[in-house]
N, C-alpha and C positions, 0 to 999 in steps of 0.2 A: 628125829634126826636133825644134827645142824645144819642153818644155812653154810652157804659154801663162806659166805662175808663170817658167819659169826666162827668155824672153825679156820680163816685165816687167822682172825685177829687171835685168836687161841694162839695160834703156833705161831705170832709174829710177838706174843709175849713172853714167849719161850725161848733160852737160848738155843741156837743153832750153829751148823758149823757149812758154808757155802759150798754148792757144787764146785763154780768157779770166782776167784777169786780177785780175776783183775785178766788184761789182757796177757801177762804173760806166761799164764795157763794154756795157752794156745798155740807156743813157742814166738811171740812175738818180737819183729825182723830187729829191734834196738834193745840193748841190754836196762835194765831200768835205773834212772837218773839216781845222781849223787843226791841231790838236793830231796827233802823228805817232800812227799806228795800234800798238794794244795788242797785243804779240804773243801768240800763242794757237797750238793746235798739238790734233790730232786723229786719233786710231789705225784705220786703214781696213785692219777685222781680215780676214781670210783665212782661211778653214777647208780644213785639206789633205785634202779628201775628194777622191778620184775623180775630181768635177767639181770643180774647188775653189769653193767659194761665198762671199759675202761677207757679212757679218753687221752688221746695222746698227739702229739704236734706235729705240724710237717714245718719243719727251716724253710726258711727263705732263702730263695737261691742263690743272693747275694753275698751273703755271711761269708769269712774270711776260713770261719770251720763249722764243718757239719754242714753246710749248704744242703739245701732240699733234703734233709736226713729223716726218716721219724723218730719223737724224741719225748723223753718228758719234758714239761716244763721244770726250771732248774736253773741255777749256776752256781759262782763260788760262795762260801761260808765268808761274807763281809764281817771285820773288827765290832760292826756294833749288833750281830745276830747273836744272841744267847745261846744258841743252839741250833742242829743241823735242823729240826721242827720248821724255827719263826725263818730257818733259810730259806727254805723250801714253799713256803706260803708267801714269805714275799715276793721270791722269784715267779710264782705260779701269779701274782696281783700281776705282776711288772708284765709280764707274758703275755698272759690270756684275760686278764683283767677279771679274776678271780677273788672273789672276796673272804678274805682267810678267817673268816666269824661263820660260812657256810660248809668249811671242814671241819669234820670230827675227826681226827686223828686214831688210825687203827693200830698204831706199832710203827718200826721201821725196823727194813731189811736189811742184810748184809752187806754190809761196805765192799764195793769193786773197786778195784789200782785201774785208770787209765792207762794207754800209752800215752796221751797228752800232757800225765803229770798231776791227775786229780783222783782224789780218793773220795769217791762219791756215795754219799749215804742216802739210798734210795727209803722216803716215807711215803707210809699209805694211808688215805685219806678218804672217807668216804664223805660225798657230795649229793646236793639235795637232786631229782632227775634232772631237771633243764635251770641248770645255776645261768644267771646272768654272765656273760663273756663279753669280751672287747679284748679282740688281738690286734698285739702290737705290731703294727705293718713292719716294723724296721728286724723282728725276730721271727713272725710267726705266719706263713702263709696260710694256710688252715687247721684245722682241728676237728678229727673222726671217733669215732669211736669200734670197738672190738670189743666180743662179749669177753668178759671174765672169764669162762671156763674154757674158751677157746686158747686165750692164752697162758693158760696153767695147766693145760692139758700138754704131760711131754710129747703125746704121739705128734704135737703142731710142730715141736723143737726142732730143725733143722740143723744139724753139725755140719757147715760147707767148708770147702778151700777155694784160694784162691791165690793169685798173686800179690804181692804189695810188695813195693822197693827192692824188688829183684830177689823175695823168697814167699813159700807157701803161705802162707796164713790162714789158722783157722778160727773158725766164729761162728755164733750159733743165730739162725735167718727164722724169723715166723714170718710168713706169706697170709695176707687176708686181704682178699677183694680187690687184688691188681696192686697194694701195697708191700713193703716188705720191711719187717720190725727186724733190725740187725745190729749188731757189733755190742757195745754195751748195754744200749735201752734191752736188747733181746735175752742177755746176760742177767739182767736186774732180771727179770724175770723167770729167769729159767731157776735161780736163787730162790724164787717164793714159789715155784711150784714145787721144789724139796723141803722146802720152809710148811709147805703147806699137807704134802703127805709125810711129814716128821722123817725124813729122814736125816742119817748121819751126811750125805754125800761125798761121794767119792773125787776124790782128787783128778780135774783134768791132765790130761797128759803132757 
């Protein structure tokens, strides 16, 4: 029987077609920008323990966007990255101080549309257990981890509502240990766990 890591990266070499596709699957409260979306790109690191786990960020409360959010490490696709890959490892270096010669690269998942205006290509990357770290105080308040099956398991997937700029919004919430994985990090996710049972995925609402 395959590991759960070795029949991801099966299905993350496979095309696929995403549950959701961006925020405005959700009826999201702004109609999406004239200007074509900023590419951007985010390392969904893997720790090859045992259980493999997933290790993810909490912002800083200071940040202008996303303050105290969980997130991948990430940001935009810079002129001199060859690709959303070397984006994604460098942003994970600048981040968590993450050394991009300790990922193996397993594939990369579905591209999600921001409402912010970024079309973000989440890769996955499996990491040796206890990689050397150095987070950067100006981005990164801590860094946890959550088992892999936990978060690819849909029964975790929460579909909530809520308010935002004077209409519903909805977004998909995973709750672990007094934390809460929401809005696109939870998306990028809920993407590889269809990714992961082969499905086609059906179009949110």
């Amino acid at each position: 029987m395959p590991s759960l890591l070795e029949r991801l990266e099966a299905r993350l070499r496979q095309p696929g077609r995403p549950q959701v596709r961006g925020d405005w699957d959700f009826g999201f409260a702004e109609p999406p920008p004239d200007a074509p979306p900023v590419p951007a790109a985010v390392l969904v690191p893997v720790l090859a323990r045992a259980e493999p786990s997933l290790l993810l960020t909490e912002r800083t409360p200071h940040l202008r966007r996303h303050a105290g959010q969980v997130a991948f490490p990430g940001g935009r696709i810079d002129p001199a990255d060859p690709d959303a890959v070397a984006a994604a490892l460098r942003e994970a270096e600048e981040e968590v101080g993450l050394p991009p010669a300790l990922v193996r690269v397993l594939g990369s998942g579905d591209r999600y549309l921001t409402g912010t205006g970024y079309a973000v290509t989440p890769v996955v990357g499996l990491l040796p257990p206890d990689p050397p770290l150095r987070l950067n105080p100006h981005e990164v308040a801590a860094v946890f981890e959550v088992p892999l099956g936990f978060v690819l398991d849909p029964a975790n997937h929460q579909l909530r509502e809520a308010e935002w700029q004077g209409r519903m919004r909805r977004f998909y919430v995973i709750e672990w240990n007094g934390r809460s994985i929401w809005g696109a990090t939870a998306a990028m996710l809920v993407n590889l766990a269809h990714r992961l049972a082969g499905e086609a995925g059906d179009d949110a609402g």
